[in-house]
N, C-alpha and C positions, 0 to 999 in steps of 0.2 A: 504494500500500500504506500504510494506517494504520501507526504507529510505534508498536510495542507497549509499551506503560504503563510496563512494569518497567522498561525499558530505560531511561526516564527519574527513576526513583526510585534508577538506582543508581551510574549517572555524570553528571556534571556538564555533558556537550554538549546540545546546544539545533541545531535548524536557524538556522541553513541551515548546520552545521558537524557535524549529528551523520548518522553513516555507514552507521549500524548502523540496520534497522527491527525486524529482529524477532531470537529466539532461537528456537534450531529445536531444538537439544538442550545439555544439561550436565552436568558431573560434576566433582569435585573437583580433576581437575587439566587439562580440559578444556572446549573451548566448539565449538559451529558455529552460527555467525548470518548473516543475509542480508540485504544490500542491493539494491533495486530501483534503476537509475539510470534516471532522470527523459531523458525525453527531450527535454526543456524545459530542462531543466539550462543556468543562466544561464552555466558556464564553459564551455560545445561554443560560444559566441559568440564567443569566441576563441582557443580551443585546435584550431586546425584545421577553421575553419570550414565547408571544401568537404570535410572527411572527421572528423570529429568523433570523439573519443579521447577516454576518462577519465585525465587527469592519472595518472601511477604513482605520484607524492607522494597524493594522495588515496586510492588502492589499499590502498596503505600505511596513510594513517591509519582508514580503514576496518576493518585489520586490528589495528592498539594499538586502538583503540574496543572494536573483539572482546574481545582481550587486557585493556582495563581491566574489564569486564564480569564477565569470568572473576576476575580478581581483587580485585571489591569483594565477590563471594560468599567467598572466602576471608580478607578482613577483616573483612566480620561476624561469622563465627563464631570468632575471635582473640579476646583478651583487650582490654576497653577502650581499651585506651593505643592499642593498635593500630590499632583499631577505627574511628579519628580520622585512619588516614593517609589519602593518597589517592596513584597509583600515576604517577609522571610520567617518561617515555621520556627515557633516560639515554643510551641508545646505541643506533643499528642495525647490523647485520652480514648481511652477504651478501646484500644485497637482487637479486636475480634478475628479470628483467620477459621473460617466457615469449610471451603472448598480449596481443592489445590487448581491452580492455573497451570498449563501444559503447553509443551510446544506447538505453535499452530493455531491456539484460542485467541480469536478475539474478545478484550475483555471492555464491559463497557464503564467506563466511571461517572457518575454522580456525585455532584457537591452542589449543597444548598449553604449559604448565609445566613447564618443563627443571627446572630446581633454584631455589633460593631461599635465597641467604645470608647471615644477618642482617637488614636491608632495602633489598637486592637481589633484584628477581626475574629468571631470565633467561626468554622463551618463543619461539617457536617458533612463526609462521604462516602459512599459505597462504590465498590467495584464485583462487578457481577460477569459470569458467561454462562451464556445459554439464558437468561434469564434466573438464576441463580444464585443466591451472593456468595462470593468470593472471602471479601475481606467488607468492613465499616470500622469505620472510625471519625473521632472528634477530631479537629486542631485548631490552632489558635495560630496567626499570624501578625506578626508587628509591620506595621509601614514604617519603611527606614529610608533615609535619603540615598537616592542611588550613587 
């Protein structure tokens, strides 16, 4: 799967670290985006290599990828000052690992915007395949000057 254009205009990941390919839908205080996992994926060479597993730290960052997504659309339309943060994962809570992710799943990520206080955001995501979940977790991001 080609890595859809926008995705790279609006956060700062680059492969072989960026998790996110495409954006499927958005809204103001939501996101759902998908990743294809590569079955070639240089980490199945050692993460279990006679039964090959997507890391749940990568699950995870697949899903703040989602979540900063979601929230450089709501720093553009902020006021300049703002406009200049970028969103950097302060805390996770309740990380949950449900299903295992394989090579060749596409997995779909979800993140909704709980609240946001001062420049604190906290959200809320899941990563699912097949309709499924995978992994859910809380996190909290700070806007910091880029």
């Amino acid at each position: 799967m080609l890595i859809d254009k926008s995705i790279k205009d609006l956060i700062p990941h680059r492969p072989p670290f960026l998790w996110v390919d495409e954006i499927i839908e958005r809204s103001d205080d939501s996101i759902v985006a998908e990743k294809l996992i590569p079955e070639d994926l240089d980490v199945f060479k050692g993460h279990y290599p006679e039964h090959p597993l997507m890391p749940g730290v990568l699950i995870c960052e697949a899903i703040f990828q989602t979540g900063a997504l979601l929230l450089s659309n709501l720093l553009h339309n902020k006021p300049a000052e703002l406009g200049q943060k970028i969103p950097v994962l302060t805390k996770i809570t309740g990380a949950r690992f449900k299903r295992q992710v394989r090579p060749g799943d596409t997995v779909r990520m979800s993140v909704k915007l709980v609240e946001t206080v001062s420049s604190v955001c906290l959200l809320k995501g899941t990563a699912s395949v097949n309709g499924k979940v995978a992994v859910k977790t809380e996190f909290s991001c700070a806007l910091v000057s880029a």
